[in-house]
C-alpha positions, 0 to 999 in steps of 0.5 A: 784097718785105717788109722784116721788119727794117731792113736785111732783105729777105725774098724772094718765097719767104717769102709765096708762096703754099704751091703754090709751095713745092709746086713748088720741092720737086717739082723734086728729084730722085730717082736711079735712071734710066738715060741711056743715050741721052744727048746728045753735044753738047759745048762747044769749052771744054775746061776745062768738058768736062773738068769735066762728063766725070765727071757726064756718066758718072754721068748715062750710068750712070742718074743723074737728078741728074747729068744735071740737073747737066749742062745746069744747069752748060751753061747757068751757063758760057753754052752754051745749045744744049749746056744745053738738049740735057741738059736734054731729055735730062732730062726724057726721063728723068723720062717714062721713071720716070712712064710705069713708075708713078713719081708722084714722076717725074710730078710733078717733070715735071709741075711743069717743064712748069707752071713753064716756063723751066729749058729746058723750055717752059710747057705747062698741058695735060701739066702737067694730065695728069700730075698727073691720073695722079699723082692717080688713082695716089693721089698727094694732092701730084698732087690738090692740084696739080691743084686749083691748076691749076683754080684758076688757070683759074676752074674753082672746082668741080673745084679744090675737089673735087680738094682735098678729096681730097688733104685726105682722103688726106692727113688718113688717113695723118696718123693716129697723128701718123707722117706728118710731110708729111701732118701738115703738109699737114693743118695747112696746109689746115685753116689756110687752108680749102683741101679742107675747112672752115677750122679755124685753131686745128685747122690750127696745132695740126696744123702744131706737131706736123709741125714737133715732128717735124722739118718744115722745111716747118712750121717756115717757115710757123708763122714765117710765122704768128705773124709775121702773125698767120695764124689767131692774135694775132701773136707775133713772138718765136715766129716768131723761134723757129721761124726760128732753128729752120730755121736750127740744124736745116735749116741754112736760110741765109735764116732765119739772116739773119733771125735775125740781123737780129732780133737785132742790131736788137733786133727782137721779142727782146733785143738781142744783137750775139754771137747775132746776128753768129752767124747773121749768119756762117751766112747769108754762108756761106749765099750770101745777098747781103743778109747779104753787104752787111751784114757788109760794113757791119759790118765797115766800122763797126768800122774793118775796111775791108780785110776788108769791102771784099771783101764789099761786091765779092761783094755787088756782083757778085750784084745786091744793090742797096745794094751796087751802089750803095755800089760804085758811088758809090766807083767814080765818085770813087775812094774808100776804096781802090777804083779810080776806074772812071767807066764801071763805077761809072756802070753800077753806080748805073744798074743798082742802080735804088735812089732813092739811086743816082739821086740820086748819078747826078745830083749826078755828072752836075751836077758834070761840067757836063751839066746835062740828063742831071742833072735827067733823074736828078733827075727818076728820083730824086724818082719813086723818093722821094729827098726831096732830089731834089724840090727839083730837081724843083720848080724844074724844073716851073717852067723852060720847057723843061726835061725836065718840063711846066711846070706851077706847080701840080705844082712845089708838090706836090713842095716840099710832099711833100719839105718833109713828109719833112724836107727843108730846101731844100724847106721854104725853096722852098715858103715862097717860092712861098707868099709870093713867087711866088703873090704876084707870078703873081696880080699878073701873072694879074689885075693887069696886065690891069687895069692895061692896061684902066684905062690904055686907058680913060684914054687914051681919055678924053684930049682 
């Protein structure tokens, strides 16, 4: 993950690669087909039957979505056979729309089966074929895939010859600059040199226009480079530009929180704590856990522990690790109106697998007496980076017996990486092992034995 602001975590999505996106818009669905064959497998939870019964109706009068809907919402509420049922049921649909012509079904179908999971096992040959009968039917988004899947097995040759003839069907439909996707498509190849020759300038250039014209694709990766530097000097305040961009006109959650990282921390534009709690609001509406825990944060700095706690909860329950481990930590000790759960607040640091919760791990386990699980931690804490953890860590090098070899040579190591990053106690550990312990273990190494010789010689030399 790159962390473009303090406090920012943005996800894999961001610098994936483009194909990725390809799929994530492939997985879509268009309306229209019949499901008159539908499964009729149900749960035994009636509330949940009563829910899905008017989607199971729409699915039944022919809609995609609605049958999509159906085993995503089983496999939510932890019914897989019922989910993967539906989801059979789904893609016998979308083989229906595909064997009748309709590329987009086959690239949606054929994108699932690349992807994998989602109920539908991973199968590469179907996955070829149809997105070769998406590409014969002069489909470029079928070509470019096609391409990835060369690619992706060594066969450089025909992923370049089918890239360079998604690029020219694409770079036709750009003419007169009314294609928006085609336009991005031409921007985003020229930029990286996939299916022609590399024209950065040309590709940016084709990718402004797209994005002039609304392309929510465009606009993220025109964030992506001026933030990096992609083809041009990086200019982060134009990358901010063009996330607040998404955030107005896409509603896109994530950039939001971008946006308000860049300006509540002063990140590549003035500071601003009312434009930037703005956005801040749009991403926890968006569902983004880590502007979640951030407002939570916020709101406890200002003296609001009532309503962030709430937050910080919600940010807890979705896996955010800063979350979990705040939680967690009051969890263990009954703090700041959260009720003591030993066992819950445990299982939240174990889970938030953060350097920090390691490190409250260990220091609860030395309270409560059970020193080897402690060190065990301290051990967990100083691998993760925990400065503090490496004093722990240096001395347990040295005790024989504990939980790591000993081995003097390591315990200096670690007292002198935590010494570096600040800490006191191991900037005191490392003085000693210089001036006492090496002292005294060259003494032990060389100087006993040669005490011992001179003496047995002396004794020898006695009448």
């Amino acid at each position: 993950m790159n962390r473009f602001f303090p406090g920012t975590v943005v996800p894999d999505s961001m610098s994936r690669s483009f194909s990725s996106l390809v799929l994530s818009c492939l997985l879509l669905v268009a309306p229209g087909a019949r499901a008159d064959d539908a499964p009729s497998l149900s749960s035994d939870n009636q509330a949940l039957e009563q829910r899905l019964l008017p989607l199971k109706q729409q699915a039944d009068a022919g809609d995609l979505h609605a049958a999509q809907q159906v085993y995503m919402r089983y496999g939510v509420a932890g019914h897989p056979e019922q989910a993967r049922a539906w989801a059979e049921r789904y893609n016998e649909l979308l083989r229906e729309r595909a064997d009748k012509g309709d590329t987009d079904a086959m690239l949606q179908l054929g994108a699932r089966y690349l992807r994998g999971g989602d109920y539908t096992p991973r199968d590469l040959p179907k996955a070829t074929e149809l997105f070769s009968r998406a590409g014969e039917a002069g489909d470029p988004t079928g070509l470019y895939m096609l391409g990835e899947l060369f690619s992706g097995a060594g066969n450089a040759a025909q992923a370049q010859q089918s890239y360079a003839r998604a690029y020219d069907i694409y770079a036709k439909r750009a003419e007169g600059d009314k294609d928006v996707q085609a336009l991005y498509w031409i921007g985003f190849m020229e930029q990286n040199g996939i299916g022609t020759a590399k024209k950065p300038e040309q590709g940016i250039a084709h990718l402004q226009q797209a994005a002039r014209l609304g392309s929510a694709w465009a606009q993220a990766q025109l964030f992506k480079t001026f933030y990096k530097g992609i083809g041009t000097p990086r200019d982060p305040a134009k990358a901010i530009s063009y996330a607040r961009l998404l955030a107005d006109e896409h509603k896109d959650a994530l950039m939001a929180y971008v946006v308000a990282c860049a300006y509540l921390y002063g990140r590549d534009v003035p500071q601003d704590a009312s434009i930037g709690d703005a956005y801040l609001d749009r991403a926890v509406a968006g569902n983004i856990p880590d502007a979640i825990y951030l407002k939570s944060d916020r709101l406890e700095q200002a003296g609001k522990k009532e309503e962030a706690l709430p937050l910080l909860r919600q940010a807890a329950s979705m896996k955010q690790k800063e979350a979990m481990e705040r939680l967690g930590t009051r969890m263990l000790r009954g703090e700041s109106g959260v009720t003591q759960d030993v066992e819950r607040g445990l299982f939240m640091l174990e889970n938030a697998a953060t350097a920090q919760a390691a490190m409250h791990l260990a220091l609860y386990y030395e309270e409560v007496g059970e020193q080897d699980i402690a060190d065990s931690w301290y051990v967990t804490a100083s691998d993760r980076g925990m400065p503090q953890a490496m004093a722990r860590r240096g001395l347990l090098h040295l005790i024989p017996g504990s939980c790591v070899t000993w081995d003097p040579t390591r315990c200096y190591q670690w007292w002198r990486v935590g010494s570096d990053r600040g800490d006191s106690a191991c900037k005191l550990y490392l003085r000693l092992f210089l001036y006492v312990f090496t002292p005294l273990l060259l003494l032990l190494v060389f100087g006993l034995p040669m005490y011992v010789g001179l003496r047995a010689r002396r004794d020898k030399s006695l009448p």
